[in-house]
N, C-alpha and C positions, 0 to 999 in steps of 0.2 A: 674537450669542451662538451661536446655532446653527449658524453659518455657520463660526463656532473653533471647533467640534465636531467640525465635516463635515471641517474643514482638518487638525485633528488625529490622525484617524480615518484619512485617507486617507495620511497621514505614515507610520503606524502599519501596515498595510496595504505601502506601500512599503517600511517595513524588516524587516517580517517575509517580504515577497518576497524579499531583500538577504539575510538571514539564512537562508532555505529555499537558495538558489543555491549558496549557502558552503558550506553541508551537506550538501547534492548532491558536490558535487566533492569533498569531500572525504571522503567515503563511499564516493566512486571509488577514491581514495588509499588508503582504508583496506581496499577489497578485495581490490585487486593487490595491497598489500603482505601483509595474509592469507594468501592464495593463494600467495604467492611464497614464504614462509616452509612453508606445508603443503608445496608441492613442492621442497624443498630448495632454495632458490635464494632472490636478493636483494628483485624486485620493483623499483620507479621507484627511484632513484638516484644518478642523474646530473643532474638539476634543480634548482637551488635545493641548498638544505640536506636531505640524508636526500629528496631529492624533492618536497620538498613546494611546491615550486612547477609542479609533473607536473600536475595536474590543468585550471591554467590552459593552458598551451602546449597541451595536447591540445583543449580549445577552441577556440583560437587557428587551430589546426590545421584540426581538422575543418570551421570558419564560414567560413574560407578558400578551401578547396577548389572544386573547379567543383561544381555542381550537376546534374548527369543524367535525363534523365525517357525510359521506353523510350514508344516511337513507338507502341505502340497502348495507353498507360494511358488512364484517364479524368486528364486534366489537373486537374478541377478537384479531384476528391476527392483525388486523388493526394497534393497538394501541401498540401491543408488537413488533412486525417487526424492528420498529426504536432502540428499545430500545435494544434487543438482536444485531444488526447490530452494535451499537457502544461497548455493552459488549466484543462482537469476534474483535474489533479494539484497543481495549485494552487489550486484554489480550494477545495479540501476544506479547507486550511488555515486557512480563517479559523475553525472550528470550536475550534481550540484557546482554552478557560477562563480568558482572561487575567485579573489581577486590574489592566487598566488599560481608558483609553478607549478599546475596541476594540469588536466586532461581537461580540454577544452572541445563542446560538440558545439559544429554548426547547426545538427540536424538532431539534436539533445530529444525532441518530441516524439519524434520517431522512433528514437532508439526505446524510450520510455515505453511506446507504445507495444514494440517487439517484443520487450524483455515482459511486460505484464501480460502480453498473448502468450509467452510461453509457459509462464506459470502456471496455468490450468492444466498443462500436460503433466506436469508434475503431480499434480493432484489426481486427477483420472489414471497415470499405473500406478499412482503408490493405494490407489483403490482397487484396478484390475490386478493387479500383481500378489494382493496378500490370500486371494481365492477366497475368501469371505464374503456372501451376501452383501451386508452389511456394508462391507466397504467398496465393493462394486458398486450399489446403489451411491453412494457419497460421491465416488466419482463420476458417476455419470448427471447426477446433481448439478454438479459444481461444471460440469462440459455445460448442459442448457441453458446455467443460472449465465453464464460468461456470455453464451452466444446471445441473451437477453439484452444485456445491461452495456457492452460493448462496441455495440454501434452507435445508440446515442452516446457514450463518452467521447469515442473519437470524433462525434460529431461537435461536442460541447466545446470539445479541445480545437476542432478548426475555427469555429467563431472568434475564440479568442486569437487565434494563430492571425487571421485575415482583419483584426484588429491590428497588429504590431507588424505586420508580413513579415514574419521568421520564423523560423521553428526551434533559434539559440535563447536559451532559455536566463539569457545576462541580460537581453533587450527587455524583458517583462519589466526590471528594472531599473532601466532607463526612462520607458515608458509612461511608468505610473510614479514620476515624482510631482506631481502636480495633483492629481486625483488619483485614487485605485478603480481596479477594471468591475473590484466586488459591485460598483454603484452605479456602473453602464449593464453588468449583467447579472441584476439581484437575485433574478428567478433561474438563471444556468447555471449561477455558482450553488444556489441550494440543492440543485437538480445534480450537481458533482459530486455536493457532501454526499449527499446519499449512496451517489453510484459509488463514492470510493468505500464508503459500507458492505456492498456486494461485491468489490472488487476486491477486499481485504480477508470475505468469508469473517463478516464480524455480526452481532445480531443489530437489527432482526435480520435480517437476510444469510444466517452462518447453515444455511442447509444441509450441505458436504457433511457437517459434524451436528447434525441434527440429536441432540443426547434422548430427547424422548421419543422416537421412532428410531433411528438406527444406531442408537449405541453407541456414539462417538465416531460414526459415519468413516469414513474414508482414511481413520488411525488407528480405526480399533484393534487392529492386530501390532501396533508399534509399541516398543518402550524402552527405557534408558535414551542410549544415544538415537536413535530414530525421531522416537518422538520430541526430543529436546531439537533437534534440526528442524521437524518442521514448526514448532514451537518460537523459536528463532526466528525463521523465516518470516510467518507470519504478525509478529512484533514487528520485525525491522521492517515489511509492507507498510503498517501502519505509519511508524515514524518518518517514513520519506512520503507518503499520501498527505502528510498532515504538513513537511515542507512543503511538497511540490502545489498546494492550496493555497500558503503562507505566498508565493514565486508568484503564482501565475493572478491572483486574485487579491492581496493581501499585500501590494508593495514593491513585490520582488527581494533581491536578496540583497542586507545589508549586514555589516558587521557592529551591531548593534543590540544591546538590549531589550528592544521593540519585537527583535525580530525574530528571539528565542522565545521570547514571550508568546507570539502569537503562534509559532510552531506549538508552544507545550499548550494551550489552549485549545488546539484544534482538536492535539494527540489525544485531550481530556473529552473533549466531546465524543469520541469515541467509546471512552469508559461508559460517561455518564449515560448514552444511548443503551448501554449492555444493561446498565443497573437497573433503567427506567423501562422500557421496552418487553413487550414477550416477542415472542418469533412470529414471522410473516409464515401465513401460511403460504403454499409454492407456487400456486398458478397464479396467486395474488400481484407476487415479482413479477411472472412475465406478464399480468394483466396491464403493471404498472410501465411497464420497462415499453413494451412494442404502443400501449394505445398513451401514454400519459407523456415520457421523456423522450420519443423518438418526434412526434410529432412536434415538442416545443423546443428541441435541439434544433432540426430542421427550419422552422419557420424562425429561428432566429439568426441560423445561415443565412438562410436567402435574403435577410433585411441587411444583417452585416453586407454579406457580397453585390446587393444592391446599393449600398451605401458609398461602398469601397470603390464599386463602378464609378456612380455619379462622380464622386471626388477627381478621382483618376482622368474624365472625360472631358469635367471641365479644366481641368488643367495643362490637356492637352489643346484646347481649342483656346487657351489663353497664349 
């Protein structure tokens, strides 16, 4: 019995890897062609129908290609960096609420939070390891930009936590069937979007790969399968940043039309910031991050967890 558990589990698992993959690539499709429309022009085209078979051939393409490593990287981190980087972007995934036999977190926020703290390491060797300026610089970028913008998230994320008292990420949608939590906390959840901009390395905030000062910053030495891994990775960031906004702020998780909806909506606002937007200059972020979102993260802790008190006290004295 347990053993069709494990085998079903593992099924389940495998095709929600099969379904992240699909939505990767095609969240590629849907940026170029964004893009291509912001700047007056077609986007992919000629592929398939309307393009839409662009996303595989550029796979195709890229896994093909010879593989390159300059002569005085660290070989080993060099060549593991991409491939751990898109493992921690998958794995955040099993966190999604399913209502089937799947992997179930009591402490789902946590794990969220681990798994996106570790991603910057990925990003600082696969900058220290290719022995390039350039990508050394990207990496150490992408270490300050995090240690910025990091504390108010997990701050952002307790507020709502001391709203629901959980950290299982199924109660957000228990919660919010009456109202969403978007309209108890209008000014955190915009203060999220943002943060999940510098937390995705998207612009303005894509420093690490700053193209007009450092060159493609922290990949400049990657390509073929390298660079398609961190390329990945950073997509599938994106796609679960724009669920886990859909969960915690937006409803929760339903299996419904509404709810794919506002996932691909979020995922679009992310485009549409790249297309609209030039780049944050650097000290501007940590201007923003330490004096702007740590203070209004904070002082809406302390109203929530005085709130949460009162309730709790008088309830005790009734």
């Amino acid at each position: 019995m347990y053993l069709l558990d494990f085998v079903m589990v593992l099924f389940g698992l495998l095709f929600l890897l099969l379904g992240v993959l699909i939505g990767v690539a095609y969240l590629t499709l849907l940026e170029r062609k964004v893009l291509g429309y912001i700047q007056i022009r077609k986007g992919p085209n000629k592929v398939g129908l309307i393009g839409v078979l662009q996303p595989f051939s550029d796979a195709i393409k890229l896994f093909s290609k010879e593989q390159t490593y300059p002569n005085f990287s660290n070989y080993f981190s060099y060549y593991f960096s991409p491939v751990m980087s898109f493992l921690l972007s998958l794995m955040i995934w099993v966190l999604i609420p399913y209502y089937l036999n799947l992997i179930s977190f009591k402490l789902g926020i946590l794990f969220f939070l681990c798994c996106t703290s570790m991603g910057v390491y990925t990003v600082m060797v696969a900058g220290w390891s290719s022995n390039s300026n350039y990508a050394l610089l990207g990496g150490l970028r992408a270490v300050a930009q995090t240690i910025s913008y990091e504390v108010s998230l997990a701050l952002i994320l307790m507020s709502s936590i001391i709203m629901i008292m959980s950290f299982n990420l199924v109660k957000f949608g228990i919660y919010q069937d009456v109202v969403w939590i978007f309209f108890f906390m209008f000014p955190l959840s915009l203060c999220w979007m943002s943060s999940s901009l510098a937390e995705t390395n998207r612009t303005p905030f894509d420093f690490a790969e700053g193209e007009s000062e450092l060159v493609s910053g922290f990949n400049v030495e990657y390509s073929s399968g390298g660079f398609a891994l961190i390329f990945l990775a950073e997509y599938s960031s994106i796609l679960f940043m724009s669920l886990l906004y859909s969960l915690i702020y937006l409803g929760g998780y339903q299996l419904s039309f509404l709810f794919y909806f506002k996932l691909l909506f979020i995922s679009f606002l992310f485009i549409w910031v790249r297309g609209t937007l030039p780049r944050y200059r650097y000290d501007k972020l940590m201007y923003l991050a330490w004096s702007s979102y740590l203070p209004i993260s904070l002082n809406f802790f302390i109203i929530f967890l005085w709130g949460v008190s009162v309730f709790f006290f008088k309830k005790i004295l009734n």
